[in-house]
N, C-alpha and C positions, 0 to 999 in steps of 0.2 A: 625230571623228564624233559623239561622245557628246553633244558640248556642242549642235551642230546638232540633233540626234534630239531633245533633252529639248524646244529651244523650239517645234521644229516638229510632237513628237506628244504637246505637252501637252492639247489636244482632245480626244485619246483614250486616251493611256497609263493612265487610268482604270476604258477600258471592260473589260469583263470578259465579258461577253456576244456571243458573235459568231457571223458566220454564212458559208456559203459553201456556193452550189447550182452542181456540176457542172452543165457544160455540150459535153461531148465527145461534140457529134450532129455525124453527116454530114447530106449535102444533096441524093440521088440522090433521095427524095423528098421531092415540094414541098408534102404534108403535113407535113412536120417542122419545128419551129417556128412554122407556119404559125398558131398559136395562143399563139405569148408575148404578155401583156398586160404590158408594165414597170409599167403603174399595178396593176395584183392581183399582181405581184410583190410591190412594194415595199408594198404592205397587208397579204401574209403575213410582212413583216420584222416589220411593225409589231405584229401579233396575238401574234411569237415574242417581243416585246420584245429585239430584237436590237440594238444600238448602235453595234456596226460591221459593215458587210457587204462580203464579197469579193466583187468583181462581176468577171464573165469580160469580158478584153478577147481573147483566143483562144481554142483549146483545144489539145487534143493532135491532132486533125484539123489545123487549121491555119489551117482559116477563120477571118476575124476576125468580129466584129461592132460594129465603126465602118467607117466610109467609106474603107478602107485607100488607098493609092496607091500601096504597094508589095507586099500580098500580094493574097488573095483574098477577100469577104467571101461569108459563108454564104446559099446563094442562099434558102433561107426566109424569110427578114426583110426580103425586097425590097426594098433597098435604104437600111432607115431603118437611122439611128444608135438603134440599140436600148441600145446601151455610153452613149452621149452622157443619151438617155432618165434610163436607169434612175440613173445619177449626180446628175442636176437633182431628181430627185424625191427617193430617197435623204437629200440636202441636204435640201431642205424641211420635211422628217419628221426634221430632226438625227440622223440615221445617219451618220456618219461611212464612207468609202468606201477601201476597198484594191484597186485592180485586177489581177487575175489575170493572168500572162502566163507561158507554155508555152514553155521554155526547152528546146532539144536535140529533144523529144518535137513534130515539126510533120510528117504526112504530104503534107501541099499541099506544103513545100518540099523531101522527101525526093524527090518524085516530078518533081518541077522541075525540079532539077539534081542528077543520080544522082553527080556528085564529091562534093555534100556527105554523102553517106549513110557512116554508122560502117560500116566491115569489120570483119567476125572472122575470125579465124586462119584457120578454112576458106574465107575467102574470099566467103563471103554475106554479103549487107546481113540489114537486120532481118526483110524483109517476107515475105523467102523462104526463113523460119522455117516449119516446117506445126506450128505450135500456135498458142495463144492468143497467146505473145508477138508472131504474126507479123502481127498486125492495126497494131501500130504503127511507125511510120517512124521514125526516131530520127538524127539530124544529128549530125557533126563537128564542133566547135566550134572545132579547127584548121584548118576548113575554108574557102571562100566564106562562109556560111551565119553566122557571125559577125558579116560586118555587116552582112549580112540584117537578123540579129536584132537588133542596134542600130540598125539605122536604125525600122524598126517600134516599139522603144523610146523612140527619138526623137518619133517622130510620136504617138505616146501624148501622151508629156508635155508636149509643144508645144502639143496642144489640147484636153485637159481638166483640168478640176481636180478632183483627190483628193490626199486623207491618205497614201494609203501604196500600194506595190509588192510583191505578191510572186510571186516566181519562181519557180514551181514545174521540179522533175526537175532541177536544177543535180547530174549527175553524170553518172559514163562509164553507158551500159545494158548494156556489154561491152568488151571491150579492141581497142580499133578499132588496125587496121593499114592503114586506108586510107593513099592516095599521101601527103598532108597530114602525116598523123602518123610515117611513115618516112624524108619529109627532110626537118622539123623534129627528129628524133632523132638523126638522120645527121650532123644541122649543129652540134646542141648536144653532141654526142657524139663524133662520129665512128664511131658502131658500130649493127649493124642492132639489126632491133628481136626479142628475143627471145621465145620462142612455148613456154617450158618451163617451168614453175614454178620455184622451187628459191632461196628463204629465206635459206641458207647461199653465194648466189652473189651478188659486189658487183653484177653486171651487171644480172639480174635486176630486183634491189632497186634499183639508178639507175633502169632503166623506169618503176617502180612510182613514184618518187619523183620523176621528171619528170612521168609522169599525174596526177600528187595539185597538182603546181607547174602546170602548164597549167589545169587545172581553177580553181584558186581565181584564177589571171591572167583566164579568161574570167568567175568572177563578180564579181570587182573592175571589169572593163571593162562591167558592165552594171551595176551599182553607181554608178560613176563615170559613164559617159551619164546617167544620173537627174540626181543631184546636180548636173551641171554644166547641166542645165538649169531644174531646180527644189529646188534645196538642203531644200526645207520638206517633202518628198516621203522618206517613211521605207521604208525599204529591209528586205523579210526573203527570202531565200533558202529553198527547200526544205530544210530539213534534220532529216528524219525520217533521212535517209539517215547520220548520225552513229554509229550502229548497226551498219550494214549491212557487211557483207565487203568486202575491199580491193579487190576488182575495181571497185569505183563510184568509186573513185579520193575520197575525202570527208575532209578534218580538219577541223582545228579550224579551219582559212585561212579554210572559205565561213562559219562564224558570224563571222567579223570583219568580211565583206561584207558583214553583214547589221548592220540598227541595232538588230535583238532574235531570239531564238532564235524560232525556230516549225515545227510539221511533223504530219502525220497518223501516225496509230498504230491497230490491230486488234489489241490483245494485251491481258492481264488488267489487275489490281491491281499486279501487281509490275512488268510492260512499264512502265505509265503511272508509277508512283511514281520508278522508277529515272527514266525520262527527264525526267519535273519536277525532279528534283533537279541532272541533268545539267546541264539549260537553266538554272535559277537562277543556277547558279555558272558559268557559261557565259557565257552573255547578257551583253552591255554595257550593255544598258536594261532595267528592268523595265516591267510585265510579261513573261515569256517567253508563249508562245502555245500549248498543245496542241490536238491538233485529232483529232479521230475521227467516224466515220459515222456517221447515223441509223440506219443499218438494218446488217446485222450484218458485213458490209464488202463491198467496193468492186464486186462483182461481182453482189450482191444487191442489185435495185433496187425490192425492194416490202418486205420482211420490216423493220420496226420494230422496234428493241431494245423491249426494256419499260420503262416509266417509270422502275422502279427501278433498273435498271441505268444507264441515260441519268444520273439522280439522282447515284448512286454515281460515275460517269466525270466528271462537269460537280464533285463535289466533291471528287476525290483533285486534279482539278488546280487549284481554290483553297484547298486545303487545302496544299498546295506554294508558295502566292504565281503562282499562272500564269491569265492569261484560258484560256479556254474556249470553240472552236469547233464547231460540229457541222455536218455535212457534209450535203447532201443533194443529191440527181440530179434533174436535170428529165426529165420524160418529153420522147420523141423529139418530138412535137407540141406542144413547147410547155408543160405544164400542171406544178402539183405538188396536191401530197395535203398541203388544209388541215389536215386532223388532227396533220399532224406539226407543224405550225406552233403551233397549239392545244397540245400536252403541251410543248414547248417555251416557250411561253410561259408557260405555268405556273408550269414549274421555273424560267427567270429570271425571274419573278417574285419568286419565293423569294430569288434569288438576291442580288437586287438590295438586300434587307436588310439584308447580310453589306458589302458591298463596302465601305464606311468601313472596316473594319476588317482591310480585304488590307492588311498593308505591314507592314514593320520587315527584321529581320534572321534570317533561320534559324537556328533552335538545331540544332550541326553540333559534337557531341562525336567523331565518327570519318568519317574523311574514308578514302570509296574511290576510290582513284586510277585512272582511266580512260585505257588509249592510246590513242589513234588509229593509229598504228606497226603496234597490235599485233593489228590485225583479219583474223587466216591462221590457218593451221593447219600446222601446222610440218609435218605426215604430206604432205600435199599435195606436198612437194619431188618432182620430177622427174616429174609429170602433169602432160598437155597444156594449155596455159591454159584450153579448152573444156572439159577434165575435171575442173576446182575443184570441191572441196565446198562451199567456200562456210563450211564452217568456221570456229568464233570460241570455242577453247579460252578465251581472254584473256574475252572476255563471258560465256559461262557460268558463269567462277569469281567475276566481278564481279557478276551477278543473283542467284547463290547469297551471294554474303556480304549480299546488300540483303534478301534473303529472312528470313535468320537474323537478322537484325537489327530487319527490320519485326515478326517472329514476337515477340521478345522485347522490344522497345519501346524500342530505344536508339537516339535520335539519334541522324542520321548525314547527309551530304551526297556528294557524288558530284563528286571534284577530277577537273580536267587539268595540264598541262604550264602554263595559266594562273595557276593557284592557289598557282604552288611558293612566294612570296614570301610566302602566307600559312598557311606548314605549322603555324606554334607555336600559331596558336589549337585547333588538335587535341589531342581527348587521344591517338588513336591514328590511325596512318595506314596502310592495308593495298594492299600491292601483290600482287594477285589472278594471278598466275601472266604478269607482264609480259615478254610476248615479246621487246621490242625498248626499249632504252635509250638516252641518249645521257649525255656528259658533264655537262651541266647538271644532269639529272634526277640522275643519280648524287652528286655533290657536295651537292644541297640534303636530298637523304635522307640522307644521312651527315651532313651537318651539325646536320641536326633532331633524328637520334638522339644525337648526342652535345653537344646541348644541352641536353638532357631529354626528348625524343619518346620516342613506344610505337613501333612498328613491327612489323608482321606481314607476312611473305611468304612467296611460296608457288614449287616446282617452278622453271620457265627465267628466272625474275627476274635482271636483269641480267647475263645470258649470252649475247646478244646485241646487237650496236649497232645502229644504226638503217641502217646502210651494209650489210647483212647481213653483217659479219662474226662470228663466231662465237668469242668469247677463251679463252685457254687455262681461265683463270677469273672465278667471277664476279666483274664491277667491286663489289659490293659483301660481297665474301669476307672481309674483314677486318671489315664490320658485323655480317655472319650467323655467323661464327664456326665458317666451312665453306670445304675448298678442293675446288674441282667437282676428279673425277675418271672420272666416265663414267654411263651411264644404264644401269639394269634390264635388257634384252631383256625382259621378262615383262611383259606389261599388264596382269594381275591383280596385285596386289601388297599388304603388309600392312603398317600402323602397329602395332608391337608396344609398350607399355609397358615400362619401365623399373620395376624393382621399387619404387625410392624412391617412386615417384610414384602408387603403381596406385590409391589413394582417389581421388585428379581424375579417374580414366579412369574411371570406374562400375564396373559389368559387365565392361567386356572387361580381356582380359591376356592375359601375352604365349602363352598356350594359346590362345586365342580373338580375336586383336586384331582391329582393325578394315581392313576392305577396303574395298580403292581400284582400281577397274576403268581403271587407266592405270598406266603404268611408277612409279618413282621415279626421282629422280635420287641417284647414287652421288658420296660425299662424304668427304673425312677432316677429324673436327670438328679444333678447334686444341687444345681444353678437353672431354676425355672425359664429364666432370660435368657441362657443360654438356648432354649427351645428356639429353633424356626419353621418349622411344622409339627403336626402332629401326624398322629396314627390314626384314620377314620374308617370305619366296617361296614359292610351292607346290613342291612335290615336282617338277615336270617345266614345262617350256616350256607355256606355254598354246596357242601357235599350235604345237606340234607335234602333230597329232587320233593319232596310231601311239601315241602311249606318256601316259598318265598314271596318276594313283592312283585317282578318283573320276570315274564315266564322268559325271556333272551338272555339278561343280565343279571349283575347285582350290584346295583346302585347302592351309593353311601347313602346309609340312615342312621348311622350311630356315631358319634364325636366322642373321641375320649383325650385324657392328658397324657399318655403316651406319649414318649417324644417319636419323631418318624426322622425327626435332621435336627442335629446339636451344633452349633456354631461356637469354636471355645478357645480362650487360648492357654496353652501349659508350658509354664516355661518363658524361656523366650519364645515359641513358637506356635503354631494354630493349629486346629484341629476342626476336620468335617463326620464326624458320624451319620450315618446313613441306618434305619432300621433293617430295611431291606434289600435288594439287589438293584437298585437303580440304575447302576451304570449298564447294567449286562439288559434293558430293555430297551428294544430294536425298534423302539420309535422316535423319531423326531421331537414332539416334545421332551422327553425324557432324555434326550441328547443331548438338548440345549439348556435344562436346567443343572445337568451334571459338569455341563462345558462353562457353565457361569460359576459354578459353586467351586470347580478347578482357578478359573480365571480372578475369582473373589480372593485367593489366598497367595494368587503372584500379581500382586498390586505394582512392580516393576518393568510387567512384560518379560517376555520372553526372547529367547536370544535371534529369534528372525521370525519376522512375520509375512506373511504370504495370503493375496488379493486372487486365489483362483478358485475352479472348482472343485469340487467334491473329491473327484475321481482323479485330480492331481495330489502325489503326494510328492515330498520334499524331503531330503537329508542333505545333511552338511560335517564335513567332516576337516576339522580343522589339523594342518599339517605348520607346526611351527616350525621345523624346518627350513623348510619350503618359505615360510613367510607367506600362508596362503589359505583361504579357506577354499574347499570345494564343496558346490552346491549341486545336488542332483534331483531335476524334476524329469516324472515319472509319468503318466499318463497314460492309466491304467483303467481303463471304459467299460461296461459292461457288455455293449454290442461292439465288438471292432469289424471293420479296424478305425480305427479311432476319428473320432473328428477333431482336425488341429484348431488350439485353443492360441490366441493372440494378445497381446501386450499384460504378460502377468506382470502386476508390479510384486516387487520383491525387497523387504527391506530386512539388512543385517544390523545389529548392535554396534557401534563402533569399539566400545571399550576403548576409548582415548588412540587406538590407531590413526595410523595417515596413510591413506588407503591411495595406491597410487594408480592401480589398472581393475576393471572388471572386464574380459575376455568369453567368448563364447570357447569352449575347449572340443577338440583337440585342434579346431583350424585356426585357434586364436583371434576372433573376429572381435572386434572391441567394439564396447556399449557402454554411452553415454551413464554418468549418475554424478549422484550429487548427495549430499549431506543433511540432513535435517534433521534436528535435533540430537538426541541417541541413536541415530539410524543412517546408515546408508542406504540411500533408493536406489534400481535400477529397473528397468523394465527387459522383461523379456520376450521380445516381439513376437517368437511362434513357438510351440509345443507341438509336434506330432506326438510319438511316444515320449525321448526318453531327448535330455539337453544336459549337457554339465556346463556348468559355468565354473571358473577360477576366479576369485578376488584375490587379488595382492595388495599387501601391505608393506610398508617400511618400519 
């Protein structure tokens, strides 16, 4: 597919500017749209300086807007091809065009044919939901309604011409037991379809593991309808849903139906940072695509972020190598609000400056390993499918290590099960409390570390296979230098230091160590020495309220030999075990001890170090071509608009280079530096938001 995608979105694999106006209006009344103009549409693309735009060929109602012959089209637009329109013009104006299509989410065919509609366990479809969810209809895609949706597919591409497809909601919106989905499980299985959580059950976890295999079989099948009828036609899948909890049934399958990673997002600096890193190393084709609202999300259809915020989101995701979409809603009549178009066009204007200078390779000195497997909550075992939390221990320990990491300015990128073949260019590789394993993954981390790798990991790592079985111990017991033996009861729980060591631990010891609001896991190390804390417990059960020592807390009163942190080496290479989830807690001590115990296993440094705050982060993206590194600081505040930060010093690794120019990019403004030791220094006199710098070499 790769090689197809490059000739056919050479056009626009450039653009970086993009746009995309909701359009999920009913038609009860015939004032609604009764006022789209496609020519003052596509004049406000043009005002946003926009270069690709997603034009709706549905919505999530279902109506279309072309001249369908197999669904409905929206009775405000009386009949015109307003899709046809707004495409021709578009073109004219060199906007490149991705059209919109509403996958799963279609109320016109949920209410057509009530066989296609998802069930849930109790037995309701979507609609006879009484909340917000229940406005939307949501389809089987085991169902009829499959080649509904391919044939509409078809008829798309048969007669228009665009760039690109994307498919929006490609996931379960709940765990359908419709007739469809119980004897295609019946047939593949032989066994009904299960309706009880439970992790530790093969049964279960085949469901689970059929929904996730169904899923990316229907977006390969609308993937493949494209392609076979216009190959030049680039393919992206919804998948913001990468993230999201195992009920959506999501891996890594739908980003390979897709010819680049893309998806919407409403979360800070660290939401958007993690998932551009994700997509980079994900994606098959660059750019990958992030995409978020004008206004403060999806539900708000007036309220405008502020410039600076807009500013700061349109720059973490070209500060990652990713285009940048922003989202806006059309009024039910038809209209949008210039103004947004106007601040938009502003900042890609700005924008537009930079874009020569997207491209090369991310500088990715530690690689956080990402499951897809591992999106549950192991607590959840034996509650209703209806009653999931929704739960994602596994991503909270992985946001918190991207956290610590952006805090202290070490390169880092965001691996999958994709990336195994390229574990050695890490200096360190952290697997963040990974739920669920398989043999591959286990042999390539064993092999990394005993080639030379760092390795850090944390609590249920490799204690799990992907089949839900649960091993006596863990597949990787002989790396970590621990044999599982059982788990805490107590979920308040203590990392106590070990005396040798207490100068790395700061402040705490084993009087005072540090707390972890979740169990540990209970372990016999192989190598006592290898111990640098232990496991320490409060005086009494935490979930017992009848008996403790301190009616607020629960202070450590019990020391045992539990290991809590293993310090080891396998191989040629080192290993950190962690009992419990240290990295994913959201305090300051516990940041700084995780950030030293990283720092303890790259005894060389790392490939650029950086002298600023918090709320600055940094990437660098090395362009050997070029002969050039580019450096991009970000300045990402929690109050904006931001207060500018002055003279960050900044030092690069030489790697034997003869470094001839450092430049402030795109006005080329040159800044003093100098050489010192392994390092080249420069300072960088001011930070508002966002600064690229270029380094040249000979």
């Amino acid at each position: 597919m790769s090689s197809t995608y490059y000739s056919s979105r050479m056009r626009f694999s450039r653009d970086y500017r993009r746009n995309l106006v909701d359009m999920h209006i009913e038609d009860w009344d015939e004032k609604f749209l009764s006022q789209f103009d496609p020519k003052k549409y596509v004049e406000l693309l043009k005002v946003a300086n926009v270069t690709t735009a997603m034009i709706y060929a549905n919505s999530h109602v279902g109506y279309c807007y072309w001249p369908t012959k197999i669904g409905h089209m929206h009775g405000g637009i009386k009949g015109r091809d307003i899709l046809g329109e707004v495409i021709e013009l578009c073109h004219k104006e060199g906007i490149n065009v991705v059209i919109y299509y509403s996958l799963i989410y279609n109320n016109w065919a949920y209410e057509k044919e009530p066989s296609w509609r998802i069930v849930l366990a109790d037995g309701k479809t979507s609609r006879e939901v009484q909340d917000r969810s229940g406005r939307y209809g949501v389809c089987c895609p085991n169902s009829g309604y499959r080649e509904f949706a391919l044939s509409q597919i078809d008829e798309l591409c048969s007669n228009y011409n665009f760039e690109g497809i994307f498919f929006d909601m490609t996931f379960w919106p709940g765990v359908c037991y419709c007739k469809s989905c119980q004897e295609r499980f019946f047939k593949e299985t032989g066994e009904e379809l299960p309706k009880v959580i439970n992790w530790e059950d093969p049964g279960w976890v085949r469901f689970q593991r059929k929904r996730e295999e169904w899923l990316s079989e229907f977006a390969h099948l609308a993937t493949n309808k494209v392609k076979s009828i216009n190959p030049n036609i680039s393919v992206e899948h919804q998948f913001s849903t990468c993230v999201a909890a195992w009920s959506l049934g999501v891996t890594s399958e739908i980003s390979e139906a897709s010819d680049y990673c893309g998806g919407d997002f409403y979360g800070g600096l660290l939401q958007e940072s993690f998932i551009c890193k994700l997509y980079y190393n994900l994606t098959d084709n660059q750019p990958f695509e992030f995409m978020t609202s004008r206004c403060i999300n999806l539900r708000d259809h007036t309220t405008t972020k502020s410039k600076e915020l807009l500013e700061a989101q349109v720059y973490s995701a070209l500060s990652n190598g990713g285009a940048f979409l922003f989202i806006d809603a059309i009024d039910p009549i038809g209209t949008l609000n210039k103004k947004v178009y106007e601040t938009m066009g502003n900042i890609y204007n700005t924008v537009r400056t930079y874009e020569e200078y997207i491209d090369g390779k991310l500088c990715q000195d530690i690689g956080i390993y990402f499951s897809f497997e591992s999106k549950f909550d192991p607590k959840d075992n034996g509650r209703d499918v209806l009653e999931s939390t929704h739960k994602q221990p596994h991503l909270d320990s992985a946001l918190g290590v991207a956290k610590s990491l952006i805090s202290n300015h070490i390169p880092f990128g965001i691996i999958t099960k994709k990336n195994l073949n390229e574990l050695s260019r890490y200096k360190v590789i952290i697997l963040p409390n990974i739920l669920m394993m398989d043999e591959e993954e286990v042999t390539a981390f064993r092999e990394y570390v005993a080639s030379g790798g760092k390795l850090y990991a944390s609590y249920y790592t490799s204690l799990f296979d992907k089949n839900g079985n649960k091993r006596e111990d863990f597949m990787l017991a002989d790396v970590f230098g621990v044999s599982y033996t059982g788990e805490t009861q107590e979920d308040v729980t203590y990392i106590a230091p070990c005396r040798e060591v207490l100068e790395s631990f700061g402040d705490v010891s084993s009087q005072y160590p540090f707390t972890l609001f979740s169990s540990q896991i209970k372990t016999n190390p192989l190598k006592k020495e290898e111990v640098i804390a232990t496991i320490s417990l409060p005086y009494t059960n935490p979930s017992d309220p009848t008996r403790f020592a301190s009616i607020h807390s629960d202070p450590p009163g019990i020391s045992t030999e539990y290991p809590a942190i293993v310090r080891r080496r396998f191989g040629k290479g080192e290993v950190v075990w962690v009992a419990g989830p240290l990295e994913g807690v959201d305090f300051d001590p516990h940041r700084e001890l995780f950030i030293k115990l990283i720092k303890s296993l790259v005894r060389e440094g790392f490939s650029f170090e950086v002298d600023a705050p918090k709320s600055v982060e940094v990437t660098m993206f090395h362009q050997e071509e070029a002969g050039r590194y580019i450096v991009n600081f970000l300045n990402f505040q929690h109050e904006l608009p931001n207060i500018p930060i002055f003279n960050i010093r900044f030092g690069i690794k030489t790697r034997d280079k003869i470094f001839s120019k450092v430049v402030i990019l795109p006005e080329e403004v040159p800044l003093n530096f100098e050489v010192r030791g392994d390092y080249l220094e420069v300072e960088v006199p001011k930070l508002d938001t966002y600064l690229m710098l270029g380094i040249y070499y000979r």
